[in-house]
DRENDO-1510 file (C-alpha; in Angstrom, 1 decimal, always signed):
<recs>
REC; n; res; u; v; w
REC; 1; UNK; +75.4; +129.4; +89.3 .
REC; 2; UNK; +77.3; +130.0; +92.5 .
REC; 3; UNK; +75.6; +127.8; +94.3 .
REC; 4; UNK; +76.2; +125.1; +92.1 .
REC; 5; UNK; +79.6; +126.2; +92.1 .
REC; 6; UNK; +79.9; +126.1; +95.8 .
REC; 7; UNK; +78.1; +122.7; +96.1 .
REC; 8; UNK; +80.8; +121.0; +94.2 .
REC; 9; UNK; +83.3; +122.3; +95.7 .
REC; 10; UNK; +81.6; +121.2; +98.9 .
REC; 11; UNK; +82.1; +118.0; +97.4 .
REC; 12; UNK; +85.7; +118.6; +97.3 .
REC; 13; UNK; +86.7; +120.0; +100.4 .
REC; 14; UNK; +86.1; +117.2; +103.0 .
REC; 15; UNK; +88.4; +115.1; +100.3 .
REC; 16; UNK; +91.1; +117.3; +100.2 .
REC; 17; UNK; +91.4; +117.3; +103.8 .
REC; 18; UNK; +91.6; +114.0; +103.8 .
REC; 19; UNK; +94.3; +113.6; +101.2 .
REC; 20; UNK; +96.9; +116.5; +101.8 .
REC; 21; UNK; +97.1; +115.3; +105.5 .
REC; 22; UNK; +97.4; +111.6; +105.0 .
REC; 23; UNK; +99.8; +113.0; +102.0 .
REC; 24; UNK; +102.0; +115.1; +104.6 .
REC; 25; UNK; +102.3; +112.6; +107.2 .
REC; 26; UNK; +103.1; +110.1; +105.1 .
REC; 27; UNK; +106.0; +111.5; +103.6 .
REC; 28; UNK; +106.9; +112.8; +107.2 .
REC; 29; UNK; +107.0; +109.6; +108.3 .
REC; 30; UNK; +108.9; +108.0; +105.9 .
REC; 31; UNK; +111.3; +110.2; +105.6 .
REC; 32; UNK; +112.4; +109.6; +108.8 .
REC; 33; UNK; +113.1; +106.1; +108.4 .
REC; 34; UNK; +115.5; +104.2; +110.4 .
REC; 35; UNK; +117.7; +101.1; +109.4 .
REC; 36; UNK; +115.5; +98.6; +111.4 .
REC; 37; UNK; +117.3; +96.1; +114.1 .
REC; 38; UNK; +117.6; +92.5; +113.9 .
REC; 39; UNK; +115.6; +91.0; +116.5 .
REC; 40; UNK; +115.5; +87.0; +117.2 .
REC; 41; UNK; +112.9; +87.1; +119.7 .
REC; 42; UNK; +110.2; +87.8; +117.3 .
REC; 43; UNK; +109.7; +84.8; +115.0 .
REC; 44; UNK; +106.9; +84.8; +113.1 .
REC; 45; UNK; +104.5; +82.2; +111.0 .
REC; 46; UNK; +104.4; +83.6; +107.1 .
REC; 47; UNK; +101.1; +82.3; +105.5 .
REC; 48; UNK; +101.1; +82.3; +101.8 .
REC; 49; UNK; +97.7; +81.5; +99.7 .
REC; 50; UNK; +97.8; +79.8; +96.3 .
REC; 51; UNK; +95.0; +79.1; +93.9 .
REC; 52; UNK; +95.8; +76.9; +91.2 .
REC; 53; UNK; +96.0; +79.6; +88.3 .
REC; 54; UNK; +98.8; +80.4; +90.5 .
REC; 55; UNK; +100.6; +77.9; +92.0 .
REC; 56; UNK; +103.5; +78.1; +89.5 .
REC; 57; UNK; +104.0; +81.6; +90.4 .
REC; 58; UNK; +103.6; +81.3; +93.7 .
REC; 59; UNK; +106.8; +77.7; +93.8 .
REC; 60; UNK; +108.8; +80.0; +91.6 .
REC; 61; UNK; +108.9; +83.1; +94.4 .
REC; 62; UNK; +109.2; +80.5; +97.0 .
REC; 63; UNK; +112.8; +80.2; +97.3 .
REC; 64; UNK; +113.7; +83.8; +97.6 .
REC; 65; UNK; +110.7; +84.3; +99.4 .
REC; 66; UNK; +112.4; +82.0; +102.0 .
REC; 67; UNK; +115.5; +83.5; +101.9 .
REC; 68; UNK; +114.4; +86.8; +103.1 .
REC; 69; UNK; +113.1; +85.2; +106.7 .
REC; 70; UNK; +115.2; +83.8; +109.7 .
REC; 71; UNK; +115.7; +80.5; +111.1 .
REC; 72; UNK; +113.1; +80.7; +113.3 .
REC; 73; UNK; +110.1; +81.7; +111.0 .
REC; 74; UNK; +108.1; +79.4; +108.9 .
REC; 75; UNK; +106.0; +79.2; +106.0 .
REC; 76; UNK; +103.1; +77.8; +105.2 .
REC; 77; UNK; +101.9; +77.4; +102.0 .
REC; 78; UNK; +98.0; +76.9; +101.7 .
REC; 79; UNK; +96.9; +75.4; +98.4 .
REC; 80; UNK; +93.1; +76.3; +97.9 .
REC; 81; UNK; +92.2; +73.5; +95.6 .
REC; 82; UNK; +95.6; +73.2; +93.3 .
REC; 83; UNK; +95.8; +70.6; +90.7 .
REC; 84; UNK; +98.4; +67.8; +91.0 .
REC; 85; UNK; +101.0; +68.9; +88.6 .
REC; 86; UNK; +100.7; +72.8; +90.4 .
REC; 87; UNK; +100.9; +71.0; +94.2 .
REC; 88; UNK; +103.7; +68.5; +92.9 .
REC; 89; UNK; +105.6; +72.1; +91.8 .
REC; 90; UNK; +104.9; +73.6; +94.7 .
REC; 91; UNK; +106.4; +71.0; +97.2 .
REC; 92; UNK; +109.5; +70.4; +94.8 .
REC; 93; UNK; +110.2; +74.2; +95.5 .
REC; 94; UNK; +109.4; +74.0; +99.7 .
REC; 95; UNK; +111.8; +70.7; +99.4 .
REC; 96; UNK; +114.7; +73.2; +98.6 .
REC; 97; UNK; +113.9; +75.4; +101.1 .
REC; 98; UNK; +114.2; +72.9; +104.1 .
REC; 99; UNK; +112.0; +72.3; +106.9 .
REC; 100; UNK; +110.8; +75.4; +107.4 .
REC; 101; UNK; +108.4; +75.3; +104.5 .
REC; 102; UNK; +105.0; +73.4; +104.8 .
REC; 103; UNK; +102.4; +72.7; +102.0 .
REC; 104; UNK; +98.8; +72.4; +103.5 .
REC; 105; UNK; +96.1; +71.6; +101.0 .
REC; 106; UNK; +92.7; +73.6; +102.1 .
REC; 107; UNK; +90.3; +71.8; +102.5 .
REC; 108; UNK; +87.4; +74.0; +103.1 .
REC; 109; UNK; +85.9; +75.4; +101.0 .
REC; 110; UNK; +87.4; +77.4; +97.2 .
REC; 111; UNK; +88.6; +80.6; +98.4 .
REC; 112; UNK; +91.4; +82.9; +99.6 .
REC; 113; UNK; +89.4; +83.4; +103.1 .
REC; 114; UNK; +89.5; +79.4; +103.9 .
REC; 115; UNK; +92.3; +79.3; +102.4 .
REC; 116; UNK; +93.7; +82.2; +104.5 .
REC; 117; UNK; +92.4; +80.5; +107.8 .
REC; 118; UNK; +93.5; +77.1; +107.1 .
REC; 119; UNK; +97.1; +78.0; +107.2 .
REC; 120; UNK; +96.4; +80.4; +110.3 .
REC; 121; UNK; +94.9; +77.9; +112.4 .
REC; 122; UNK; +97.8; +75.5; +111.2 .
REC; 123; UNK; +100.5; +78.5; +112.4 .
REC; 124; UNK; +103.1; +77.4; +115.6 .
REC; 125; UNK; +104.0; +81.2; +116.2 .
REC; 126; UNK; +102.0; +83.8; +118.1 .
REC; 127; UNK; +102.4; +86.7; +115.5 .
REC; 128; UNK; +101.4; +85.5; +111.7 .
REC; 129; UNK; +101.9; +87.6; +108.4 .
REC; 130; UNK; +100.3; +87.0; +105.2 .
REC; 131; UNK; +101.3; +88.0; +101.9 .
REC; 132; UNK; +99.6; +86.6; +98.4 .
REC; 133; UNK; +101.1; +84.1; +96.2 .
REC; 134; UNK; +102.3; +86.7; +93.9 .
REC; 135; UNK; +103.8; +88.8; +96.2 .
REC; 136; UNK; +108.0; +89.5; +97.3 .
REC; 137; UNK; +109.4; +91.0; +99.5 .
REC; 138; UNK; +112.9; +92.6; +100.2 .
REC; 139; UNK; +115.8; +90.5; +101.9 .
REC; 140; UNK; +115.6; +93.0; +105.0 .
REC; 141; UNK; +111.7; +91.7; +105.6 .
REC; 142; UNK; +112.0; +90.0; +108.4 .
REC; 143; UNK; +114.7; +91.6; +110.5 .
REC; 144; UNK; +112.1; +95.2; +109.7 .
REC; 145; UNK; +108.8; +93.5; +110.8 .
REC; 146; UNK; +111.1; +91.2; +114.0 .
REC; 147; UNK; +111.7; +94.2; +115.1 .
REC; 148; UNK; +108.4; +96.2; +115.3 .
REC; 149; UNK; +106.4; +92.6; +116.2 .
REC; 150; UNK; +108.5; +92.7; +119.5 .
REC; 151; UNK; +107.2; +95.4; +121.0 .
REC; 152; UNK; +103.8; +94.1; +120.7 .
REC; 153; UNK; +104.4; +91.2; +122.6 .
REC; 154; UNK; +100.8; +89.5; +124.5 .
REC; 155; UNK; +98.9; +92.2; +123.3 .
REC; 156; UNK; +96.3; +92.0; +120.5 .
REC; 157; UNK; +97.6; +93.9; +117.2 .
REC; 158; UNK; +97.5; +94.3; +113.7 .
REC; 159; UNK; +100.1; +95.5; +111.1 .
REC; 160; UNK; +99.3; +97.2; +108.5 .
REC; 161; UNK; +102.4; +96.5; +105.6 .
REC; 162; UNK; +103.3; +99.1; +102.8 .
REC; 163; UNK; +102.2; +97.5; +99.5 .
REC; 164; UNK; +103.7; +98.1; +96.4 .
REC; 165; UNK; +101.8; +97.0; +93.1 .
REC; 166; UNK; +103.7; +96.8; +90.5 .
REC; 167; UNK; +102.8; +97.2; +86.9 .
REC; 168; UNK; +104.3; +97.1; +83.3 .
REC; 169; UNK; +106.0; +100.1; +81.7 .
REC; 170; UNK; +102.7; +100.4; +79.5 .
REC; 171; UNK; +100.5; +103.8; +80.2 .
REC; 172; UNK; +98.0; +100.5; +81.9 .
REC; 173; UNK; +100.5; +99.5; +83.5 .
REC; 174; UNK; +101.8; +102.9; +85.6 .
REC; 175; UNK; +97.9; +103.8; +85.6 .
REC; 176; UNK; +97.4; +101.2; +88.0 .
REC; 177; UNK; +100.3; +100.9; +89.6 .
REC; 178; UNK; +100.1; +104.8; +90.4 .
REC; 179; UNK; +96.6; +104.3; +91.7 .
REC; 180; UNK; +97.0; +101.6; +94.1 .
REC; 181; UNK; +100.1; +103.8; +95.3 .
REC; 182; UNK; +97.9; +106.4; +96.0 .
REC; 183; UNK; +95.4; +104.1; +97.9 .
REC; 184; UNK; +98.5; +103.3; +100.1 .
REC; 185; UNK; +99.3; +106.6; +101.1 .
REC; 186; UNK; +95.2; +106.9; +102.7 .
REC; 187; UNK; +95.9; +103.2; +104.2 .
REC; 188; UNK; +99.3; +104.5; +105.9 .
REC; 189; UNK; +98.4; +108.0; +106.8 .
REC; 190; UNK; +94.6; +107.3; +108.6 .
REC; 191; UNK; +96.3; +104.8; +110.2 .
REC; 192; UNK; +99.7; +107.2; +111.4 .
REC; 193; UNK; +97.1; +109.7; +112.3 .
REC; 194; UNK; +95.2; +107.0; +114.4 .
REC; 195; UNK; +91.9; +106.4; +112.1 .
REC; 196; UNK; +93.0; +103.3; +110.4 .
REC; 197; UNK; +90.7; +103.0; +107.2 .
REC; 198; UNK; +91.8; +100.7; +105.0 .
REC; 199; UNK; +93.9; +97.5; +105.3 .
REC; 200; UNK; +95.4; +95.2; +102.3 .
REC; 201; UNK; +95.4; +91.7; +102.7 .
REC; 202; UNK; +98.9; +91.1; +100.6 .
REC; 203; UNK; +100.5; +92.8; +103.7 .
REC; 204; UNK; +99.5; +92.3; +107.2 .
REC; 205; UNK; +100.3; +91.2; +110.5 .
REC; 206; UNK; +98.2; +89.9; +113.6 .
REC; 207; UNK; +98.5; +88.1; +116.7 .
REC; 208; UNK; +96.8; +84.7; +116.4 .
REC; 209; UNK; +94.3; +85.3; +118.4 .
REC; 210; UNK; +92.6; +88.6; +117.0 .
REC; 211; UNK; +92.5; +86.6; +114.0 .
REC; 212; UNK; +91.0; +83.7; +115.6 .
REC; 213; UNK; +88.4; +85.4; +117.7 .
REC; 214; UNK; +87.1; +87.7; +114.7 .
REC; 215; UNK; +83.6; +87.5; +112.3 .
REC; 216; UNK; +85.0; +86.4; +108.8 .
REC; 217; UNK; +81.3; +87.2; +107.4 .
REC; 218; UNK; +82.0; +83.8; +105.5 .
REC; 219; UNK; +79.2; +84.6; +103.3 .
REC; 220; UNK; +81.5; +87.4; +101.7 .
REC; 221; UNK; +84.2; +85.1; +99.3 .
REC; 222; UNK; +86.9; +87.9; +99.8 .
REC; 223; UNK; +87.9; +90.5; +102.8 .
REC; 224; UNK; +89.5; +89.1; +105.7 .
REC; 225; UNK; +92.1; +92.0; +105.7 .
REC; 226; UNK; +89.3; +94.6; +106.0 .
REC; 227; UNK; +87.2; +92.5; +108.5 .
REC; 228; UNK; +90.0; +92.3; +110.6 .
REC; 229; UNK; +90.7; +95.7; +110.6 .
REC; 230; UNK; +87.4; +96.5; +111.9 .
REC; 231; UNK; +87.2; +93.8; +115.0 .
REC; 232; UNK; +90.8; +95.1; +115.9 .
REC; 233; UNK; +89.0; +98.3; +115.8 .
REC; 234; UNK; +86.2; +97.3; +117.9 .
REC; 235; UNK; +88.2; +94.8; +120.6 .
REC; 236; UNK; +90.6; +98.2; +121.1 .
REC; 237; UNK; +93.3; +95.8; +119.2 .
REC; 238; UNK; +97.0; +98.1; +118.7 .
REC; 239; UNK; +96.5; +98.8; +114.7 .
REC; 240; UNK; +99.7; +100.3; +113.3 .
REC; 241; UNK; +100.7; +101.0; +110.0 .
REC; 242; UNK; +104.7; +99.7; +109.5 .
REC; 243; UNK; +107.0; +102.7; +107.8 .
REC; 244; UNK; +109.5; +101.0; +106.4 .
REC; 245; UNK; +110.8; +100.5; +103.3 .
REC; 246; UNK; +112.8; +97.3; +104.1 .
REC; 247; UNK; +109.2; +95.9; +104.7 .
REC; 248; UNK; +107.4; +96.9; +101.7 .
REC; 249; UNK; +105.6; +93.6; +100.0 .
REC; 250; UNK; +105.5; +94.1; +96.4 .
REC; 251; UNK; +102.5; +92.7; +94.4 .
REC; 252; UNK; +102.0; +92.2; +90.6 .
REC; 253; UNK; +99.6; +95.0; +89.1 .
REC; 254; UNK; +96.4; +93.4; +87.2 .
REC; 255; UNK; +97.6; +92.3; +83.5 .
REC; 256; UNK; +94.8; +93.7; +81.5 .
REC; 257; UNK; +91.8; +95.8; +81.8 .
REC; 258; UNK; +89.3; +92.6; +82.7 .
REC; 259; UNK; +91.8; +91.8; +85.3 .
REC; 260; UNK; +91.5; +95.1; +86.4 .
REC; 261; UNK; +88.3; +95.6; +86.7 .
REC; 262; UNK; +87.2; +92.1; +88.1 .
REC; 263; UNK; +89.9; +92.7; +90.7 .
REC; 264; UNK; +88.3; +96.1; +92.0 .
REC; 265; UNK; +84.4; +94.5; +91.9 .
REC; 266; UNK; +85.4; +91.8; +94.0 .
REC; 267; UNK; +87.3; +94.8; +96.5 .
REC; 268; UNK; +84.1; +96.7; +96.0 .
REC; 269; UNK; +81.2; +93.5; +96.8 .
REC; 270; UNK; +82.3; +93.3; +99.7 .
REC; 271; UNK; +82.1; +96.1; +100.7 .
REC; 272; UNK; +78.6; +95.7; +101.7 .
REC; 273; UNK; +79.9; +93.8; +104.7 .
REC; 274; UNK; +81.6; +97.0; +106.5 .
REC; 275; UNK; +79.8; +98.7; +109.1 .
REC; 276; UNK; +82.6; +101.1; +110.5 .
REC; 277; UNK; +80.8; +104.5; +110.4 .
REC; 278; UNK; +84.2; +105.9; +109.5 .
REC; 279; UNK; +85.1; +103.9; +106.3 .
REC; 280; UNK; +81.6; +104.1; +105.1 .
REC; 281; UNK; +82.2; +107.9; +105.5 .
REC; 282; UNK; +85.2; +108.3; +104.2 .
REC; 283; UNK; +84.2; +105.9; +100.7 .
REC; 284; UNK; +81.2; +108.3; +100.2 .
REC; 285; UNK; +83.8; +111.4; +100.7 .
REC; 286; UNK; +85.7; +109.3; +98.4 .
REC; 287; UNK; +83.1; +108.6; +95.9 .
REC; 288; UNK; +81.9; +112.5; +96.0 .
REC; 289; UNK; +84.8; +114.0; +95.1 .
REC; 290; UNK; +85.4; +111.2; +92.0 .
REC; 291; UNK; +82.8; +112.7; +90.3 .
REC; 292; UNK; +82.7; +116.3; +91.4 .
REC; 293; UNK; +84.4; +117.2; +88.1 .
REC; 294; UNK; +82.1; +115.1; +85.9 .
REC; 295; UNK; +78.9; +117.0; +87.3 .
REC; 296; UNK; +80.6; +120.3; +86.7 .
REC; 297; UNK; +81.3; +119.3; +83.3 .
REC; 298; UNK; +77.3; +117.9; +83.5 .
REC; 299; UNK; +76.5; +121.6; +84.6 .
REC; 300; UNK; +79.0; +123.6; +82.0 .
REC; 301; UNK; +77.2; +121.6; +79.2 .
REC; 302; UNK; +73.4; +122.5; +80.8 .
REC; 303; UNK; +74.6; +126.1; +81.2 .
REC; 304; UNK; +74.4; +125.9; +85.1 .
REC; 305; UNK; +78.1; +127.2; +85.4 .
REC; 306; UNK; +80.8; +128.3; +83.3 .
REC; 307; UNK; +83.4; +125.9; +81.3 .
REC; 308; UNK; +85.8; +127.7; +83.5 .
REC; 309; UNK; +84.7; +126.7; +86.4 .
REC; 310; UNK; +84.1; +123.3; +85.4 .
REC; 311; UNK; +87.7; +123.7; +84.3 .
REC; 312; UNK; +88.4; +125.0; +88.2 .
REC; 313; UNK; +86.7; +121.9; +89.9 .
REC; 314; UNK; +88.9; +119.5; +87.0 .
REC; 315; UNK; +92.5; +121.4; +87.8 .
REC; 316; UNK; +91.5; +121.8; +92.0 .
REC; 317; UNK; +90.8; +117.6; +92.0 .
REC; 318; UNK; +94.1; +117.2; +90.1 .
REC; 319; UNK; +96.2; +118.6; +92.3 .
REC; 320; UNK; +94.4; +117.1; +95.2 .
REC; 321; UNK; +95.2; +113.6; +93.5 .
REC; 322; UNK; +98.6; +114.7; +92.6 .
REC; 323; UNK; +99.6; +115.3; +96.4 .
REC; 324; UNK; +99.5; +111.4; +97.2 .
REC; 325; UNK; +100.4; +110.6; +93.6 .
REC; 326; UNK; +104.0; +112.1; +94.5 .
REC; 327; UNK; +104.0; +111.0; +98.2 .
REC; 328; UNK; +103.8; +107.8; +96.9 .
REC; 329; UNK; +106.6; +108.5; +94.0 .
REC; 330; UNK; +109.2; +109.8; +96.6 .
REC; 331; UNK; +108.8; +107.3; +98.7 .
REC; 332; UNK; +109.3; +104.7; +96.2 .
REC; 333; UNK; +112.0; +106.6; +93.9 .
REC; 334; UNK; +113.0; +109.2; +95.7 .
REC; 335; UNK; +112.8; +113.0; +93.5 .
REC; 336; UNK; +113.7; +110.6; +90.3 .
REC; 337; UNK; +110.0; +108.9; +90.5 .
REC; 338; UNK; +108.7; +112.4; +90.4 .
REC; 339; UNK; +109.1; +112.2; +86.8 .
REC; 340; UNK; +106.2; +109.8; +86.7 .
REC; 341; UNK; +103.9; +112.4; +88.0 .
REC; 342; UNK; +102.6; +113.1; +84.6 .
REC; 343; UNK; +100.6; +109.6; +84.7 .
REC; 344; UNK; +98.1; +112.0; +87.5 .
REC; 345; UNK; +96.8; +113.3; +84.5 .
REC; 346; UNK; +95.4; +110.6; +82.6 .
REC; 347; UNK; +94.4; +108.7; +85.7 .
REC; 348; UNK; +92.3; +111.8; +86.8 .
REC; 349; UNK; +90.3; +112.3; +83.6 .
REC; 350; UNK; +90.0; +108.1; +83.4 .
REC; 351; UNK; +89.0; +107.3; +87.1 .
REC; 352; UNK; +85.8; +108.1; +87.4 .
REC; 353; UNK; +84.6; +106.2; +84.7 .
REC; 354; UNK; +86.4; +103.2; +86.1 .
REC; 355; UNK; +84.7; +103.7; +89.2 .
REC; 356; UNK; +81.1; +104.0; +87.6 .
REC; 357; UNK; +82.4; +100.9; +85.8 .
REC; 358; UNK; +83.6; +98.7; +89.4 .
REC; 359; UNK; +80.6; +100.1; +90.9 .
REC; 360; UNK; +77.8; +98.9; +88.6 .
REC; 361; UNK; +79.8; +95.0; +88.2 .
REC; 362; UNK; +80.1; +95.6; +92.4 .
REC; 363; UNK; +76.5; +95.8; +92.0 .
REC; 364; UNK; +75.6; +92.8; +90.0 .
REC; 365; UNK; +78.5; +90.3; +91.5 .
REC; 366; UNK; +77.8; +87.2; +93.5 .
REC; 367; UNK; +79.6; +88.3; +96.5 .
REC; 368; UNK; +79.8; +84.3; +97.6 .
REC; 369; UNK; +82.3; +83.7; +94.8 .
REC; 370; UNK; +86.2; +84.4; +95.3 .
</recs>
């Protein structure tokens, strides 16, 4: 019995380290934010991605999308096979905007990754930033990430951008919101404590020619951001992780459970396409401690251990979880988003069934298909 006892928590431990110190510096971090300084001499090309189920979405954020940047950004607007009416929508909205604005159609092929590269190879500035076509950002966006791009001026880099998803006010809705929160907090505090794990591709920044000069692993539909990361990695590239609040890039949360979980297989296919021995580590660390509490539950119910130290191994993985849940919170809402901490609990007893879920669809999925 105490061996079995001891192996789970074995399972645990190696997590926890992980999570309360990416938790602690992340809220160290960011609470020592400063108000970020304009800077000119940093323009930057902004490439935006648009499928046609969202090119309506993507003309109606447009023009406050624009708003937020300086004269001497630019957009680009790549339209991965849109439909007439959705491409005529989306240059009416660029035609307000000015010059600045360009819509490209892509004409590789369907996808977000030729997509993606399209309107990179098409960009006039040295530094690019992509967000997603559902994505918005704050109007203090650019003069945050101007000022941070100029200090990596002829150097190879890559930005890592905070990323908020946000979800409806349904228990769904904060489930996944809260989640994705808490993936944040591992993206941002690997990368502050110089192991940079994870990257998002709804907020990132390169120089032109990392992006250029990296393997795409075309025969994965989605994961540029991640494949990136790891050549950036490997060609000794400056990765940083931006802590600002003026630059977070907010993202719309899945809308249902299908969404959801089609969103996370196609996260989770490719995945097959990372060969960094420290991610691979860190998602079996990951995966471990997931289901540490359903095997002691497995083991209470065989009479290997007691319920009440199934119940240990359940309450020990909470508060693990709920360490990032409320970095995340304060940094979004200060001590009032704290009162959203409760959501921890549902998410921990529902998670790892949504990972056996992703994981099995991971396993079956085409991973050629966007």
């Amino acid at each position: 019995m105490l061996f079995m006892l001891l192996l789970i928590l074995f399972l645990l431990f190696p997590y926890a380290l992980v999570i309360i110190a990416c938790s602690c510096v992340f809220v160290f971090r960011m609470s020592r934010l400063r108000k970020p300084e304009a800077c000119e001499s940093s323009p930057f090309s902004l490439v935006v991605c648009t499928s046609d189920a969202d090119a309506a979405m993507c003309a109606r954020g447009l023009p406050p999308l624009y708003a937020s940047l300086r004269e001497c950004d630019e957009v680009i607007i790549v339209a991965d096979h849109v439909g007439a009416a959705g491409l005529a929508e989306l240059r009416r909205a660029a035609s307000v905007c000015g010059g600045a604005v360009a819509v490209v159609e892509n004409e590789r092929g369907r996808g977000k990754k030729n997509a993606q590269r399209c309107g990179v190879m098409m960009a006039r500035r040295a530094a690019v930033v992509c967000v997603d076509a559902d994505c918005s950002v704050g109007p203090g966006f650019a003069d945050a990430l101007g000022a941070v791009l100029s200090r990596f001026s002829g150097s190879h880099f890559m930005l890592l951008l905070p990323v908020a998803m946000c979800g409806s006010d349904s228990l769904f809705g904060r489930l996944v919101e809260l989640e994705f929160g808490c993936l944040q907090v591992v993206t941002a505090g690997t990368a502050m404590l110089g192991r940079p794990s994870m990257a998002n591709g709804a907020g990132m920044a390169f120089d032109k020619q990392l992006y250029t000069g990296h393997d795409a692993c075309e025969r994965y539909a989605s994961g540029d951001d991640m494949f990136l990361l790891a050549h950036a990695l490997r060609t000794g590239a400056v990765v940083r992780y931006l802590p600002s609040s003026a630059a977070v890039v907010s993202t719309v949360a899945p809308a249902s459970l299908g969404a959801y979980l089609r969103q996370r297989t196609r996260w989770l296919a490719k995945a097959g396409g990372y060969t960094d021995a420290g991610v691979v580590l860190l998602a079996l660390v990951v995966f471990a401690a997931v289901m540490a509490w359903p095997a002691a539950f497995g083991l209470a119910m065989s009479g290997f251990v007691s319920w009440g130290a199934a119940s240990g191994v359940f309450v020990a993985k909470l508060l693990i979880d709920a360490s990032a849940c409320a970095a995340w919170l304060f940094f979004r809402c200060g001590l009032r988003g704290l009162a959203s901490l409760w959501v921890a609990l549902p998410l921990e007893l529902l998670y790892p069934f949504m990972t056996v879920t992703v994981s099995f669809r991971a396993l079956m999925a085409d991973r050629a298909r966007w």
